[in-house]
C-alpha positions in Angstrom: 66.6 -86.0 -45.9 65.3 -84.7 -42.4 67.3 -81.9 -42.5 66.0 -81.2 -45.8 62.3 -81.4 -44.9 63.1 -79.3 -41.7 64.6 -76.9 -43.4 61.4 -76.8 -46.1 59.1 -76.8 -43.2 60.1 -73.2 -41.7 59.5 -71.4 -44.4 55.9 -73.0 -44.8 55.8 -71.9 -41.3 56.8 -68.1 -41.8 54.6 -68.0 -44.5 51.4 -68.8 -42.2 52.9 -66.5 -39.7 52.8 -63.6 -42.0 49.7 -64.1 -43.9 48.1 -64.0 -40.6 49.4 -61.1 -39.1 49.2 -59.1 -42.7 45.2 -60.1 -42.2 45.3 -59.2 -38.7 46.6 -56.1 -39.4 44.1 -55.0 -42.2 41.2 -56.6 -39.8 42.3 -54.0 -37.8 42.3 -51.4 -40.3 39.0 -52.3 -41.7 37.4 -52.2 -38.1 38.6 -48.9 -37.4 37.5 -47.3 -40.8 34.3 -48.5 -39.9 34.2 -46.9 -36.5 34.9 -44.2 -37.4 32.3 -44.4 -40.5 29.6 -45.4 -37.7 30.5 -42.6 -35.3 30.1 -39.7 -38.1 27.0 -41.3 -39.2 26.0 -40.8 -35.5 26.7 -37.4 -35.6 24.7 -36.4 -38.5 22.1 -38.1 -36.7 22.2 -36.4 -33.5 23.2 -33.0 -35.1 19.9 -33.6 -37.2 17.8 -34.3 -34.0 19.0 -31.1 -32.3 17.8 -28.8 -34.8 14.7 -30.7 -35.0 14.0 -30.4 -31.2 15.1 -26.4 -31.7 12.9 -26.1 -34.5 9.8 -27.4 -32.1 10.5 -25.4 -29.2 10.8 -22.3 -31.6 7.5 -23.1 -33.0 6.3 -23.6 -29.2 7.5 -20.8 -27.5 5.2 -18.3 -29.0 2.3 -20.6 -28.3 3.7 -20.9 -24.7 4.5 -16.8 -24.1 0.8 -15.9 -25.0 -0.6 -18.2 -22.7 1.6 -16.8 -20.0 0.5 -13.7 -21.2 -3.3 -14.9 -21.2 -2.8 -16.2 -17.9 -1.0 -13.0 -16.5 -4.3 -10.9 -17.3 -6.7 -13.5 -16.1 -4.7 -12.7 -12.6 -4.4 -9.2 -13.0 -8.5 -9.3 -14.0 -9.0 -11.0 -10.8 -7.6 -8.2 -8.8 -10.6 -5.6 -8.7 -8.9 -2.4 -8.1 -11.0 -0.3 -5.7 -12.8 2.6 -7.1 -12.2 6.6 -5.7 -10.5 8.2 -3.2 -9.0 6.0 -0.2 -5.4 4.8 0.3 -4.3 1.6 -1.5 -2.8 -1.0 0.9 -0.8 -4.5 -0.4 0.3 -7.2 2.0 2.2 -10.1 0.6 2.9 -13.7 2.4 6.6 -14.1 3.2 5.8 -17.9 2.7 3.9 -18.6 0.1 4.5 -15.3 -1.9 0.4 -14.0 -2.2 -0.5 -10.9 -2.5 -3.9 -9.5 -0.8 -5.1 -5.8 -2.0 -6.9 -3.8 0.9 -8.8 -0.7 0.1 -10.1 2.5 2.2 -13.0 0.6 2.3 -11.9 -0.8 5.2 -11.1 2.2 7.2 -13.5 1.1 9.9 -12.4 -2.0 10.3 -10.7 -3.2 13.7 -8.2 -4.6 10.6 -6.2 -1.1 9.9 -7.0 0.0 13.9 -8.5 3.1 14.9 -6.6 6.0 13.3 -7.8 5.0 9.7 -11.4 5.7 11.2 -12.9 8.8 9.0 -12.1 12.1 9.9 -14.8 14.9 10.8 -15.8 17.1 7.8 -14.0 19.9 7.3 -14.9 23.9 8.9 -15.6 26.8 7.0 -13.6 29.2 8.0 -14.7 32.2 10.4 -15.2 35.3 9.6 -13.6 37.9 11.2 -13.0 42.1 11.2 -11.5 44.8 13.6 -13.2 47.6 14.9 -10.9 50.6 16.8 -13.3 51.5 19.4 -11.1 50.0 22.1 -11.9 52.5 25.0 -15.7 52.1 24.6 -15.6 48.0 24.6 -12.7 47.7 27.5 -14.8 49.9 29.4 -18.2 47.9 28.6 -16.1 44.5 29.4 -15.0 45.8 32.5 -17.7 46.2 33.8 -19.5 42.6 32.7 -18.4 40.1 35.7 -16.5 37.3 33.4 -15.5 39.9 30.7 -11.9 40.8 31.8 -9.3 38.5 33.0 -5.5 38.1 33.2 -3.5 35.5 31.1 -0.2 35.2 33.0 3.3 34.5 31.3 3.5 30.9 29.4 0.1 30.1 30.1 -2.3 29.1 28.0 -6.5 30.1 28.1 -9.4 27.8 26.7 -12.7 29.3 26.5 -15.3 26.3 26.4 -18.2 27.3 24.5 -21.3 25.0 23.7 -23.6 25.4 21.0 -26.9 26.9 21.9 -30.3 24.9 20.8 -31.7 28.4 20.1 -28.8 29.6 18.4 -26.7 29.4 15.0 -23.9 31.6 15.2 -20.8 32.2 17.8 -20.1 35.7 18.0 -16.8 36.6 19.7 -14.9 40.2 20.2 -11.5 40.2 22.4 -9.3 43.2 23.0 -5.8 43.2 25.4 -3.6 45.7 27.5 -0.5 47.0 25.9 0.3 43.9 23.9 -0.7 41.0 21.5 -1.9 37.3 22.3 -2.2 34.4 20.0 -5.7 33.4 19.5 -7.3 30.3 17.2 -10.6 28.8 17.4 -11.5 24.8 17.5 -14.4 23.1 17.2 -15.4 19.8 19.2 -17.6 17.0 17.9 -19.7 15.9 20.6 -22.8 15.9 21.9 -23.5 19.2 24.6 -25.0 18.7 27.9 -24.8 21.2 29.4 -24.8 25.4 27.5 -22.8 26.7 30.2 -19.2 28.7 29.4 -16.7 26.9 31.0 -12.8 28.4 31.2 -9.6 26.4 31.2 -6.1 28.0 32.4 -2.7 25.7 31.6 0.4 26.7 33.0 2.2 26.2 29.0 1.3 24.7 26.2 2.9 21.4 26.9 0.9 21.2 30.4 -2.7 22.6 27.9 -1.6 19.5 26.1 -1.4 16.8 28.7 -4.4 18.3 30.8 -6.5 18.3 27.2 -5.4 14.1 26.5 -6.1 13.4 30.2 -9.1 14.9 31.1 -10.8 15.5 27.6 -9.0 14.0 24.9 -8.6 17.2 23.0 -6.4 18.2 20.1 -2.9 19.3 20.7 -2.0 22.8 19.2 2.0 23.0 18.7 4.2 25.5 17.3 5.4 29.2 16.2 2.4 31.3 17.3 3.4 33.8 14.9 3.2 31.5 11.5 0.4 29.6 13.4 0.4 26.4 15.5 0.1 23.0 14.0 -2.5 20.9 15.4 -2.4 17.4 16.0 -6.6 16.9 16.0 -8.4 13.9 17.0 -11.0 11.8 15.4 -13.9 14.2 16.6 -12.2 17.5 16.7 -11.5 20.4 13.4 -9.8 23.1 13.2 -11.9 26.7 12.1 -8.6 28.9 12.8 -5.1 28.0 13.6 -3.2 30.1 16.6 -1.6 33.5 15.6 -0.2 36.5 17.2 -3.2 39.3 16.9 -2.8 43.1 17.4 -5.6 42.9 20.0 -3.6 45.8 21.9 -4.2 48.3 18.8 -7.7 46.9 17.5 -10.4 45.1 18.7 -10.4 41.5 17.2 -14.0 40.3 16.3 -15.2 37.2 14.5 -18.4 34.9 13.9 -18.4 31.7 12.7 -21.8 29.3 11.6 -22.6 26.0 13.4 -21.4 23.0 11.6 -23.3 21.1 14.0 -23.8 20.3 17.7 -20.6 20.7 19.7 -18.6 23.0 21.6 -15.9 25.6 20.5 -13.0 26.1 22.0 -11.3 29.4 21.8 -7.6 29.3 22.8 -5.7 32.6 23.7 -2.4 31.6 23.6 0.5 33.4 25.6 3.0 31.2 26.0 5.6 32.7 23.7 5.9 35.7 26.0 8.3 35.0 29.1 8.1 38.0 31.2 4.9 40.2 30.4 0.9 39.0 32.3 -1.9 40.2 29.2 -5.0 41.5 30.4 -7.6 40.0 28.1 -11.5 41.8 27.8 -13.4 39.7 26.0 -16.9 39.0 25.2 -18.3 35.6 23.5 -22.3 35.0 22.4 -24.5 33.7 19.9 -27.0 34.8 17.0 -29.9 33.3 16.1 
């Protein structure tokens, strides 16, 4: 009889055993369909906020680009372009990125230093004509006590000439031996103290140019005398006539030119081109009233 209940006991027991791993099993089952149910759910809901967020910054960004835009012509308005001629300068911060317009307004100012200082007005140009009486005015300037003179090889000649209170016109006439000379005429903007001629010799045009920044700050004529010399002028000189080669040998080179103003005008015969040959200059310089 024990034997027999044992042996109706194990099955009993099996039986249990298997009913509750079968509903293990489909616990299991059931909790993963649902999972998975939950997770698509949550990606409907998440796929639905994403186009809603798109959808409002879509609708935003116009908003958002015109008031950049707005804001981008408020700056610009605040920016007041200066009006006529005059350079243009911008300086930005490395550091904090700002950028600071500066006009030709400011030319004067100790800001953009001395050379942006305004420059004198410009000359009219001379006017000038030849005449072919060369015997008659060598031997009239021969005779005058500072109307001849020699301008030796590589040198250079500056004749000083201050405007006269009784005058309005230079007057000039210049003639030479044999061969040319370069000749141009400057003009210096400064006040004259004295009316008297004065003459200036240089050795070349280098040594004019050193002696001129030295002793009276003057403007620095380089280059080809024979396409006319370049001239590097200060803030109170102009230039009426560049240096060039004239046939003063074959006419007699005359020219007048009309007070801009008070100053003195410097007329520069030029002979440093020529490496072996002395010109002997006649000249004669005067003013009209």
């Amino acid at each position: 009889e024990n034997e027999d209940s044992a042996q109706k006991t194990e099955p009993a027991d099996q039986l249990v055993d298997s009913l509750e791993s079968s509903t293990s099993q489909s616990g299991l089952q059931i909790g993963s369909l649902v999972s998975a149910g939950a997770t698509e759910d949550l990606k409907e809901e998440a796929g639905a906020l994403e186009d809603q967020e798109v959808a409002e910054l879509e609708e935003k960004l116009p908003d958002q680009i015109q008031s950049l835009k707005e804001e981008a012509v408020v700056r610009i308005a605040n920016y007041h372009v200066p009006q006529g001629a005059g350079d243009i300068v911008m300086i930005q911060s490395d550091h904090t990125g700002a950028v600071d317009i500066l006009s030709a307004e400011l030319e004067t100012a100790d800001l953009l230093g001395e050379q942006r200082k305004a420059q004198p007005p410009r000359l009219a140009p001379p006017t000038m004509w030849t005449t072919e009486k060369m015997k008659e005015f060598k031997a009239k300037m021969g005779k005058e006590k500072n109307g001849r003179m020699v301008v030796k090889r590589g040198e250079v000649v500056t004749v000083r000439v201050p405007t006269h209170p009784d005058g309005k016109c230079i007057c000039w006439e210049f003639a030479t031996d044999d061969y040319d000379i370069g000749f141009g005429v400057y003009f210096d903007w400064t006040t004259v103290t004295s009316t008297a001629i004065t003459v200036q010799v240089s050795e070349s045009s280098d040594e004019e140019d050193e002696e001129e920044e030295e002793e009276i700050e003057g403007l620095a004529p380089v280059g080809d005398v024979e396409r006319g010399s370049k001239s590097y002028l200060r803030n109170r000189y102009g230039e009426i006539m560049p240096v060039y080669r004239r046939n003063s040998h074959r006419e007699v080179q005359a020219g007048s030119h009309e007070y801009p103003g008070e100053g003195i005008y410097l007329l520069k015969f030029d002979n440093s081109y020529s490496l072996l040959r002395n010109k002997t200059l006649f000249f004669h310089v005067y003013y009209t009233s």
